[in-house]
C-alpha positions, 0 to 999 in steps of 0.5 A, a space after each residue: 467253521 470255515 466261515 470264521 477264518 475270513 472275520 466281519 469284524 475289521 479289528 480282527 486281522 484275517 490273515 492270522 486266522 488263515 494262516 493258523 488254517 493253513 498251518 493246521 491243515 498242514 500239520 495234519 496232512 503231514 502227521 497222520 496216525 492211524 486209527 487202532 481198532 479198539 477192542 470190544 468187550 464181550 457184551 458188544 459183539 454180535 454173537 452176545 448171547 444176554 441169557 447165558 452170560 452169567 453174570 447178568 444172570 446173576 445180577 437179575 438174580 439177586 435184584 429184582 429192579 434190573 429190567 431193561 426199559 425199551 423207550 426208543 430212548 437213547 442215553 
């Protein structure tokens, strides 16, 4: 990405590319925010416990397809 403010083509003027660097680069220095720690639901804490949550009790209950498939796929 940094590559790509110095151009090969001569048609494209380098100096707006570092200069839009530069101005960004100070913007966010300049205007930092911090990061919020985000709320985790129930079922993303460490302590979740899959065989006394109700719901999924209910869920496996009632439909006979909800079985978690483990094929080291991550979608």
């Amino acid at each position: 990405m940094l590559w790509f403010i110095f151009p090969i083509d001569t048609t494209i003027s380098w100096e707006g590319h570092g200069g839009g660097f530069l101005a960004g680069l100070t913007i966010c220095c300049i205007h930092q925010v911090p990061i919020q720690n985000i709320k985790k639901d129930r079922w993303e804490k460490d302590d979740f416990n899959e065989e006394e949550d109700e719901f999924l009790q209910t869920l496996r209950r009632k439909t006979c397809n909800f079985i978690e498939k483990k094929s080291g796929r991550n979608y």
